[in-house]
N, C-alpha and C positions, 0 to 999 in steps of 0.2 A: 329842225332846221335843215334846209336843202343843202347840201355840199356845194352846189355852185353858183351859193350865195358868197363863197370866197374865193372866188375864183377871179383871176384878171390877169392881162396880158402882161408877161414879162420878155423882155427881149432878151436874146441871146447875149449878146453885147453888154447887157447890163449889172451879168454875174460875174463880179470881181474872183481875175485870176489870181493876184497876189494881192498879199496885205500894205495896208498903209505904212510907208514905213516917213518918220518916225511914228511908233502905233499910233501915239495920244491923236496925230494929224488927223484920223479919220473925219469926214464932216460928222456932226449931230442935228438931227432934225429934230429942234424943243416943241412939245405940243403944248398950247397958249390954252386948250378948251375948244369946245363947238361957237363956232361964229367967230372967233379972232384965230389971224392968221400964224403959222407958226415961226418959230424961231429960226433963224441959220448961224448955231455956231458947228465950233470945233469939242471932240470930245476933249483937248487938254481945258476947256472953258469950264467943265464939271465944276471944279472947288467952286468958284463963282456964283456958283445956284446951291451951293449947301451952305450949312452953317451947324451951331450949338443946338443940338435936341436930334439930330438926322444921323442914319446908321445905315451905312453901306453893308450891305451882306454881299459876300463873294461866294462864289463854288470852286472848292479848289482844287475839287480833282483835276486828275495828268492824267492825259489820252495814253496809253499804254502802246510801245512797238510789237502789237498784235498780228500783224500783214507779217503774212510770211510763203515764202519762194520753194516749191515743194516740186519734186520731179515723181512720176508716177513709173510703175516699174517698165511699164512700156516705156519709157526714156519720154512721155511726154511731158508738158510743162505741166503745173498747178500752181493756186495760187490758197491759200486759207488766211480764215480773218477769225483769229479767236476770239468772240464775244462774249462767252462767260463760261466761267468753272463751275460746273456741276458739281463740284465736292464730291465725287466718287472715283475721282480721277479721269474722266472725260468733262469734254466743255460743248459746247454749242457754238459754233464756225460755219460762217459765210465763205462757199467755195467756188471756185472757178476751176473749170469748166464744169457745172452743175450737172451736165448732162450724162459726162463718164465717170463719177465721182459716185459711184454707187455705192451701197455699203458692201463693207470686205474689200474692198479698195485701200492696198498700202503705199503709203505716201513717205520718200526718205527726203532731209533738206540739213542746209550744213551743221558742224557742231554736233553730229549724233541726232540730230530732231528725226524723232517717227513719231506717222500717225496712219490713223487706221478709221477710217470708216466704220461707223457699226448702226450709224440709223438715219432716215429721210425724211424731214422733219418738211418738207418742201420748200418752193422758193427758192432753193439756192441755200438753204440751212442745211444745215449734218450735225449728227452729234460722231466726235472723233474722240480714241482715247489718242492723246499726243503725251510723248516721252520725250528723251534728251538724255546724251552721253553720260552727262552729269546732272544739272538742275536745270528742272524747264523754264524755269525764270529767267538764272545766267545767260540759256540760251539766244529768249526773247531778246533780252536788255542787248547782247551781240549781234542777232541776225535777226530779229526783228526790225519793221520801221512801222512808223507813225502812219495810218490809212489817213487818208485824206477825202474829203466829199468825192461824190462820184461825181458831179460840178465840177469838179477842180480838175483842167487838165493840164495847166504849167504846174512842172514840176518845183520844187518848195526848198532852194539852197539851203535856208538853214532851217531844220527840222523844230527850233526851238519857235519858230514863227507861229506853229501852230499847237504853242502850248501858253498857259499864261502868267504872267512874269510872278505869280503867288502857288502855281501846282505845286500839290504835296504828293499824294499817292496815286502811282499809274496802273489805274483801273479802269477807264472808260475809254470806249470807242470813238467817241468826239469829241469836239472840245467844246468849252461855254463861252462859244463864240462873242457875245458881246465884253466879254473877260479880256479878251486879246487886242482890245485898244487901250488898255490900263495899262501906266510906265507905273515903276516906284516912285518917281520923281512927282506924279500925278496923286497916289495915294498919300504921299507926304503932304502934298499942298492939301489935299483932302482932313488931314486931320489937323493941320495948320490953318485950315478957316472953319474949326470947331466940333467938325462932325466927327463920329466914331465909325468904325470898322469892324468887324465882323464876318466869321467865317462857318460856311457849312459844306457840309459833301453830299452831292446825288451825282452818282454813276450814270454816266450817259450811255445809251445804249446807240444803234444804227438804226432801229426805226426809229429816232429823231426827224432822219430824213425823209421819212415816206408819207406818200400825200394820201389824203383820206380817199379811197375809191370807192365807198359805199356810197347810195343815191341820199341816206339820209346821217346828219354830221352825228346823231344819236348810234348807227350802227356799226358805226370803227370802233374795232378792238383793240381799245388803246394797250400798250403795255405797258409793263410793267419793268420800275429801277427802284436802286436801294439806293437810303439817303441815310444822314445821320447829322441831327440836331443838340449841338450839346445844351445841357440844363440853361446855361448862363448865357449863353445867346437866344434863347425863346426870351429866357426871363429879359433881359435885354431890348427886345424886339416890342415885348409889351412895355415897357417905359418909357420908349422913343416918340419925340412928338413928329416923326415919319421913318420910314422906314424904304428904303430905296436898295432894292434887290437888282442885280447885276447879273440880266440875263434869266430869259424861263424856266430855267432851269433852278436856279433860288428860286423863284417863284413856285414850283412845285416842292420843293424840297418844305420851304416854311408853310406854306400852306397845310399840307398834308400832312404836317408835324400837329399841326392848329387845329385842323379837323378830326383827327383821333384820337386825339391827346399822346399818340406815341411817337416819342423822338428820334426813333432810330428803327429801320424795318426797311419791306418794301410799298413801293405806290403805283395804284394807276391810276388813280385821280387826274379825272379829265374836266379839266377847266374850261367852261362853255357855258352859253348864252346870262343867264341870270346868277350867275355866281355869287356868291356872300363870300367875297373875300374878307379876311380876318386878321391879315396880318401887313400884307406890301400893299402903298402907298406909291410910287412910284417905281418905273421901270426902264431902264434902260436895255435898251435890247436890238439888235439887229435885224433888216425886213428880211422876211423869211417866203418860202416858198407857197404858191398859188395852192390852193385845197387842202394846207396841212395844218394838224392839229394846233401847230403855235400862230399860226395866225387866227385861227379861232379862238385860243387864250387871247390876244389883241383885242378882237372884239367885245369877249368880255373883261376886259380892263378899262376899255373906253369907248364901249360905242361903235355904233356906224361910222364915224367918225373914221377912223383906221381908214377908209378908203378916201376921203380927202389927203389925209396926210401922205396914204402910199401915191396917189396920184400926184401931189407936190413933188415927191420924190424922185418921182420915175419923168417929170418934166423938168426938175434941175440940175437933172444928170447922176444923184447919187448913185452910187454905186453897192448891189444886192446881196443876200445870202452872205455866206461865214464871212469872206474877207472883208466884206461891202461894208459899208456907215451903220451910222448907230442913231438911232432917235431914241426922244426923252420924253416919256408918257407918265401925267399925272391924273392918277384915279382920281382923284377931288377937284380935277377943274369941271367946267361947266360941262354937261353931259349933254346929247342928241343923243335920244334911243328911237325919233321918228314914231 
């Protein structure tokens, strides 16, 4: 498949700087199938469209206060974004200014935090060993803050806006974004008009954001995140007469659990063009960025199709990417694969 077969114009204008507030308000665009046009409600409209047999899966990871404000010994500024722990006591960090962040480069920041360059992994990646007076975690959870898309240039009053009203453990990089138009008030009605609930964890990483740059959508090296499916929600998942996952990221987490038979590990299962999906039935999820892998997932969920719907979109004004609206995609309606 050619990469800029997903490609289309997005205006500037169109990438939501803040979130909907009250969240549920966000619009939702329902997909009716190929040849009938789609729906315009509201995401608090959800319960209305489920019922008895249907199972919300959620992702409940919490973005972690990773971004952190580092002074180099030259008195210059730095900035590092811890992405993951190595287990050896260094982690893998997106750094700013990439250019003088060489390794052997030490970096001090409040609370006791040091860290130290020790390798160049490119791109703007390092691997640092980072410390802390006391506990690098205490640290974080203090002088840490939440990264925010690099899209996003208003700055984000209350930091809990970009977490989702069910995060449990703060281990990912971003958030599951279509998760953040969900109130409690909304999941209540949810299991007050029949349907069940459900919960899994995949660790988001920051190439979530990055667009496919190879000429063909086969030769992106997708990466790689850790998920964790407990027994009783697969088993769950298969009893469900649908199964309506909360954002692509449940959608790789269940799938990949489906496709291995193993419930807990990591994934790079790249969801594209004729998939045999196995487990999600419906998807709610957020429009996502031009050339990247999750709108590729869209296509194979539903078709060609995706580009009517994003076209509807981007002419009623919805609004795009993390903060933006949410539309409601059903694998089982009518298909256009052209």
């Amino acid at each position: 498949m050619r990469t800029d077969a997903f490609d289309y114009e997005l205006p500037e204008e169109r990438i939501a700087q803040v979130p909907a507030e009250p969240r549920d308000s966000a619009r939702m665009l329902v997909d009716r199938g190929a040849g009938a046009p789609p729906e315009h409600l509201r995401v608090r409209d959800l319960p209305r469209l489920l019922g008895p047999g249907d199972l919300v899966v959620l992702n409940d990871t919490r973005v972690a206060p990773a971004r952190l404000e580092m002074t180099r010994a030259t008195g210059g500024r730095a900035e590092l974004l811890l992405l993951e722990d190595r287990g050896d006591g260094s982690w893998e960090a997106l750094v700013r200014p990439g250019r003088r962040l060489r390794p052997g480069t030490e970096l001090c920041g409040p609370l006791g935090l040091r860290a130290v360059v020790t390798k160049d992994l490119g791109h703007g990646r390092r691997v640092v060993k980072a410390t802390a007076g006391a506990s690098l975690q205490v640290a974080l959870r203090r002088a840490g803050k939440v990264p925010l898309p690099p899209y996003i240039a208003e700055p984000l009053g209350d930091p809990e806006r970009y977490q989702t009203v069910y995060s449990r453990r703060a281990a990912s990089t971003a958030a599951p974004t279509a998760g953040l138009h969900l109130t409690s008030d909304l999941l209540e009605r949810t299991e007050a008009a029949g349907a069940e609930l459900a919960r899994i964890e995949l660790v988001i990483g920051i190439d979530t954001f990055r667009p496919i740059s190879a000429e063909r959508v086969e030769d992106h090296p997708i990466h790689s995140e850790c998920y964790c499916v407990a027994p009783e929600v697969m088993s769950r998942c298969c009893s469900a007469s649908r199964v309506i996952a909360v954002g692509t990221t449940t959608v790789r987490a269940l799938e990949a659990a489906a496709a291995t038979g193993r419930l807990a590990g990591r994934t790079d299962l790249f969801i594209r063009g004729e998939y045999d999906f196995r487990v999600v039935d419906v998807l709610l999820t957020n429009f996502h960025f031009p050339r990247s892998s999750l709108l590729v997932m869209i296509e194979a969920f539903v078709g060609p199709r995706w580009r009517e719907l994003y076209a509807t979109a981007l002419a009623d004004d919805y609004r795009f990417l993390s903060f933006g609206d949410a539309m409601l995609l059903d694998r089982h309606a009518p298909q256009d694969r052209g």
